[in-house]
C-alpha angles and dihedrals in degrees: 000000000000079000085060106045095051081054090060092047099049085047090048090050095046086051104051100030142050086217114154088242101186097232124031110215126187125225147180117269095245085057091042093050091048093066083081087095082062096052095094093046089051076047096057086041091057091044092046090054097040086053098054089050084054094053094035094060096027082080105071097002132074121260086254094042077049102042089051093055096048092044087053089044091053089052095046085051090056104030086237083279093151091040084063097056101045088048082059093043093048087046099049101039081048107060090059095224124141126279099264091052087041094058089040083052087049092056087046110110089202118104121220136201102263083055093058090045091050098047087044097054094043092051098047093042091060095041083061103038093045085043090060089051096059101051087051101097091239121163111267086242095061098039095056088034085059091047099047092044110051089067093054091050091039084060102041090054089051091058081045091060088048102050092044102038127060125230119266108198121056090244144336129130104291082053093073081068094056093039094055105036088088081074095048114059092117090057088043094076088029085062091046091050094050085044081059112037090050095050090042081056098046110029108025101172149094085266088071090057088055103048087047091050089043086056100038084056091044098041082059097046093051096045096049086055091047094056091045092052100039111358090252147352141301138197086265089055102047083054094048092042088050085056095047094045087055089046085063092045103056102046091046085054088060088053106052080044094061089039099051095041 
């Protein structure tokens, strides 16, 4: 049993990082679809790592200078996975065609011109708003609590797409999560406690109640766009709804910053 569930894990990690894991092990899609207990835990780990790059460089380097690197470290840890994702959503929801051609557009490698714009908003966006969080004269704690954070909700909130959306394609790689998650309510709760437990030990302040509460808002808006475009989600979805939900995030984490200040 314990066997099984660091298999998960490792699975969960190779599939949401790009981490140098000492060993690279294969499993059954029920096993692999599984790790999404683990998705919160490989979010705390990217947070964590992006963290230490923010505190690393903050020390002989601007807060913009700063804010690029750790936005280019965070796409070399996930291998822009999720960027990918939202570039095909973005492609597909804006060519207006109907849902068949839309879901066609999404399997397309090809990237269009609605996808750049999209990467590129998203990763500017981030580079200012996390900018502006470095030049506020936070305490260490919170600044590093905010970054490490926002990757672990980002990726709660994306179990949280899967458990409560249905697939909307027959079959392709993101179904075997939906196919699977009737096996997994147990770890269902148990994802949402360790969600819990790892941003209450990060992040224990009110801050951590307002970028739930700015990716729980954006994590509805995106799905009910996602049922009127296409009835339902997708792998590429569930990528491009984890990037919008830490877009919110992270503008609502200047706010409260500016609030609470």
């Amino acid at each position: 049993m314990l066997l099984n569930e660091l298999k998960a894990l490792a699975l969960c990690l190779q599939f949401l990082t790009r981490l140098p894991l000492p060993f690279r092990i294969e499993g059954p899609d029920d096993l692999f679809a599984r790790g999404t207990v683990f998705f919160p835990v490989a979010g705390a780990l990217i947070g964590v790592c992006d963290a230490f790059v923010c505190w690393l460089l903050g020390h002989w380097m601007g807060p913009f200078a700063t804010a690029c690197l750790v936005v280019l470290f965070d796409i070399w840890i996930t291998g822009g996975l999720h960027l990918d994702g939202l570039a095909d959503t973005t492609d597909a929801f804006g060519s207006l065609r109907d849902r068949d051609r839309m879901l066609e557009i999404m399997k397309d490698s090809r990237i269009g011109t609605f996808g750049v714009l999209a990467i590129i908003g998203v990763l500017l966006g981030r580079v200012a708003l996390y900018g502006t969080l470095l030049e506020q004269e936070l305490p260490l704690r919170m600044l590093l609590g905010i970054l490490a954070v926002i990757p672990c909700i980002s990726r709660t909130g994306m179990v949280l797409l899967i458990y409560s959306s249905r697939y909307a394609r027959e079959q392709g790689l993101g179904g075997m999560f939906f196919t699977y998650r009737n096996q997994l309510d147990v770890a269902f709760f148990i994802t949402l406690l360790l969600a819990g437990g790892l941003i209450y030990l990060m992040l224990p302040s009110v801050i951590s109640l307002v970028l739930v509460g700015s990716a729980a808002l954006a994590g509805i808006w995106h799905r009910f766009r996602c049922y009127r475009k296409i009835g339902g989600m997708t792998g590429d979805t569930l990528g491009a709804g984890l990037e919008w939900m830490e877009a919110a995030m992270s503008l609502a984490a200047v706010q409260a910053v500016f609030y609470l200040a």
